[in-house]
C-alpha positions in Angstrom: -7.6 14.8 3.6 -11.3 13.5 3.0 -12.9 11.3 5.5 -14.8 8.8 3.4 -18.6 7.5 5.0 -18.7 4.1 3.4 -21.8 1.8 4.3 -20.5 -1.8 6.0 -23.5 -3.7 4.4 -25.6 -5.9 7.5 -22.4 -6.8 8.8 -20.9 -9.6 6.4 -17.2 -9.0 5.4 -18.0 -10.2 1.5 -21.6 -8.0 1.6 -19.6 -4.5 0.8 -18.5 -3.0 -2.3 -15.0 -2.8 -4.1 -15.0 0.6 -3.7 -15.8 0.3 0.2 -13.2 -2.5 0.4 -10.7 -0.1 -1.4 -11.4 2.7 0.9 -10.9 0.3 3.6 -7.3 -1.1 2.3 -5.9 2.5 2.2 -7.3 4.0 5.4 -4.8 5.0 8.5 -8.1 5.7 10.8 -11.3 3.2 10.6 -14.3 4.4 13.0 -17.0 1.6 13.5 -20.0 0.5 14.7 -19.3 -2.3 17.4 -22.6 -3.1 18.4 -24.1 -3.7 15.4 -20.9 -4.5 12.7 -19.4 -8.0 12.8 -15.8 -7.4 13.5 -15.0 -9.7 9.9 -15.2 -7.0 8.4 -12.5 -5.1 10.0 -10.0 -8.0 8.2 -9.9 -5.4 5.0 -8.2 -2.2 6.9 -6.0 -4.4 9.1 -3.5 -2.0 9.3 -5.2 0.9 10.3 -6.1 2.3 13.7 -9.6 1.1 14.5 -11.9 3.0 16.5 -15.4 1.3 18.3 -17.7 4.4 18.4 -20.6 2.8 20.2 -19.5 4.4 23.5 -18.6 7.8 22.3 -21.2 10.4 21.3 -21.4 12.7 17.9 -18.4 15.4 19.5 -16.5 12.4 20.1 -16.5 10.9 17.6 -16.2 14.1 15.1 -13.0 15.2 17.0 -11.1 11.5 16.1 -11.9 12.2 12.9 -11.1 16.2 12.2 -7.6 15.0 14.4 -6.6 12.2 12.1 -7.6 14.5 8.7 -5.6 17.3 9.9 -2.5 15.1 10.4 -2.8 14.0 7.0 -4.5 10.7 7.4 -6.8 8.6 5.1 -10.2 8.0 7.4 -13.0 5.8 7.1 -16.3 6.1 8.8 -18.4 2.6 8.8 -21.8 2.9 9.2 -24.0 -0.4 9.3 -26.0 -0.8 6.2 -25.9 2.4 4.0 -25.3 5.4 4.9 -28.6 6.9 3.4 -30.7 5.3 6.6 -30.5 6.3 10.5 -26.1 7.1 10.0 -26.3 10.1 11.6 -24.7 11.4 8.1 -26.3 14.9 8.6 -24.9 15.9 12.1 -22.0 14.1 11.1 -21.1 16.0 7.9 -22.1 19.5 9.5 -19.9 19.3 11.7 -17.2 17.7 9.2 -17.7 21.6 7.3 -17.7 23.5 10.7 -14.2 22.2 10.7 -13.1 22.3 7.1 -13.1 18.3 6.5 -14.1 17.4 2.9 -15.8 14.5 3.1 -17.5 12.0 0.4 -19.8 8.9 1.1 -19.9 5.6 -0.2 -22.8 3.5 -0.4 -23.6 0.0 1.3 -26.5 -2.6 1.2 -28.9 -2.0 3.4 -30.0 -4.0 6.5 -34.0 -4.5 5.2 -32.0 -5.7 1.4 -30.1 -8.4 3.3 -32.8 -9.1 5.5 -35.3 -9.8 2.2 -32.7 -11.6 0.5 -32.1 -14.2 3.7 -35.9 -15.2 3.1 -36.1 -15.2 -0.5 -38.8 -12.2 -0.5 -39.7 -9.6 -3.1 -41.3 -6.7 -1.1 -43.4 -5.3 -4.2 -45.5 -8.1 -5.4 -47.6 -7.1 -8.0 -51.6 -6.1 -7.1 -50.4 -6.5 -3.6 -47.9 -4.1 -2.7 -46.1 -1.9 -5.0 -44.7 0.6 -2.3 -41.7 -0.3 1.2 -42.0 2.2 3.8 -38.9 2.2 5.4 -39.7 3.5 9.2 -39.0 3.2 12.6 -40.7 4.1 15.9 -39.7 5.8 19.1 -38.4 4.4 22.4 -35.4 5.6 23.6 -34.5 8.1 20.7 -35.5 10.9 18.5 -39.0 12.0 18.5 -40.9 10.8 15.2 -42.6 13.9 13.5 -46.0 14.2 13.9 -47.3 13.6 10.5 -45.2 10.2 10.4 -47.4 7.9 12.4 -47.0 4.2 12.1 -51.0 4.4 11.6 -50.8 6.8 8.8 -48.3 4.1 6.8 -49.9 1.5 7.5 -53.2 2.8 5.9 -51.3 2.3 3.4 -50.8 -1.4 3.1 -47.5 -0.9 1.7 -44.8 -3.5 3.0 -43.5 -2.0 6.2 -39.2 -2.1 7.0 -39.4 -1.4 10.6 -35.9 -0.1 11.9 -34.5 -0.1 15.7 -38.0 -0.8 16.4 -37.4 -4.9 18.0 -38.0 -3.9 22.1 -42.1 -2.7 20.9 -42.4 -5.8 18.8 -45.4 -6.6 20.9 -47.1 -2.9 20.6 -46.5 -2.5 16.7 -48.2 -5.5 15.7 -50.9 -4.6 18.0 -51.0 -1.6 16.4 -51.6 -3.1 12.6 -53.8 -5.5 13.1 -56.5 -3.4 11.8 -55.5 -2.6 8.6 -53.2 -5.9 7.4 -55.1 -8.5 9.6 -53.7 -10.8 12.3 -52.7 -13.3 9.9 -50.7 -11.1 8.0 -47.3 -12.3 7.8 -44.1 -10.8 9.4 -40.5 -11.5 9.2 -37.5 -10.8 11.6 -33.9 -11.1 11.0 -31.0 -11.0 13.4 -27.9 -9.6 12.1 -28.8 -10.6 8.6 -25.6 -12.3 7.0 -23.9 -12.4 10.3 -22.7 -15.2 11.9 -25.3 -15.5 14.8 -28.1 -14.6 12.3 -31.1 -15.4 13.7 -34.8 -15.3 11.4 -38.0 -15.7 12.6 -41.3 -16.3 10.8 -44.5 -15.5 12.0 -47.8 -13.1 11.7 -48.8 -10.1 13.2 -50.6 -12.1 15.7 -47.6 -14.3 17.3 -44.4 -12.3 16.2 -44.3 -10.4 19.8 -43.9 -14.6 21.4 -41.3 -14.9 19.0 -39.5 -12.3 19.5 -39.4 -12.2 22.8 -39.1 -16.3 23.6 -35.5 -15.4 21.2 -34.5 -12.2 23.6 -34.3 -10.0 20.9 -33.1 -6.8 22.1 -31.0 -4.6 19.0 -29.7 -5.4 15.5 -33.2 -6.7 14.0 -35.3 -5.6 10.9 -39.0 -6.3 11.0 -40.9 -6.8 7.8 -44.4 -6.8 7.4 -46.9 -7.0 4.6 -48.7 -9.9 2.7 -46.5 -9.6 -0.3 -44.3 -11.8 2.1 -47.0 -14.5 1.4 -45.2 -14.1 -2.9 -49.1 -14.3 -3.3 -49.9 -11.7 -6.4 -50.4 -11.1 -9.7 -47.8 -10.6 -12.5 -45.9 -8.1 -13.4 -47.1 -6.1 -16.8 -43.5 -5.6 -17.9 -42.9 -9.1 -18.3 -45.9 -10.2 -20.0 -46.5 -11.3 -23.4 -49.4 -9.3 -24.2 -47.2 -6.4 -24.1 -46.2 -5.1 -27.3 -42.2 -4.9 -27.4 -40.4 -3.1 -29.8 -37.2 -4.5 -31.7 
């Protein structure tokens, strides 16, 4: 049997696919996120056994999912978002082929998409920022390689997705002041398309009040960059000096 990774969206039960709701239908075995998924979305595998993996660590979680394969079950592993950012898809997997699983994955809409699309925001405005840096920092996790500095992106000036990154609010915007200015403007969103979603609008100098007047703790994205202000040129693809051919 396969076990299938398919990406919950930001946590609404109409934000996934058909092909992650399909997956969801036919599974026996559903493992989930609980602290970040809303539980809605377990109403499309209401049948199945459903596992919260937010107390149990990688072994734990790898061994549910070898045992329910090799009894011949169908199993689904939710991630929040898409499974392409900060799933632990890589450990995951290896240890999926140590055991002989096949697996497959099945992509979702990412947290920093839903986050955008709450406020209304392009993040590439023309002349202002044509690049997202999707990123997140250290606290209690994985150490950041060297070479990937919030400093060294933010030279940049590219809109900035900070990930699991909400507890050093206060620091990070301390820490990009210099290149985007204090007035540069920030977004957070709180379980984007969730229930208790939560957004806050501010700039790099009073995001860190914010933040921490809400009690913010997990499940946030931060965005940051001034084509948030939808100040910018035009886009040279759309424009009628371009010559089009017929």
């Amino acid at each position: 049997m396969t076990v299938h990774f398919v990406g919950a969206g930001p946590g609404a039960a109409d934000l996934i696919t058909l092909r992650a709701a399909s997956l969801l239908a036919a599974a026996d075995v559903v493992l989930y996120p609980g602290t970040y998924l809303d539980a809605e979305v377990l109403a499309h595998c209401p049948d199945a056994r459903q596992v919260d993996t937010q107390a149990l660590d990688l072994d734990q979680i790898t061994s549910v999912m070898v045992s329910a394969a090799a009894e011949g079950r169908e199993v689904v592993r939710l991630t929040s978002g898409d499974p392409s950012l900060y799933s632990a898809l890589a450990e995951q997997t290896s240890r999926l082929d140590a055991a002989g699983v096949e697996w497959d994955v099945c992509p979702g809409v990412p947290a920093y998409a839903a986050a955008a699309a709450v406020v209304g925001r392009e993040l590439t405005v023309p002349l202002v920022a044509q690049s997202v840096v999707l990123t997140r920092t250290q606290a209690r996790s994985t150490a950041m390689p060297a070479t990937e500095s919030l400093a060294a992106f933010a030279a940049t000036r590219a809109t900035l997705v900070l990930h699991l990154a909400i507890t050093r609010t206060r620091e990070l915007a301390a820490s990009l002041v210099q290149e985007y200015g204090a007035d540069c403007p920030v977004v957070v969103v709180h379980r984007a398309s969730q229930p208790d979603e939560l957004v806050l609008r501010g700039t790099l100098a009073d995001i860190a009040d914010r933040v921490e007047d809400a009690g913010l703790r997990q499940a946030a994205v931060i965005l940051v960059g001034w084509a948030l202000a939808r100040d910018g040129g035009e886009s040279w693809l759309y424009t009628p000096d371009r010559t089009r051919s017929r």
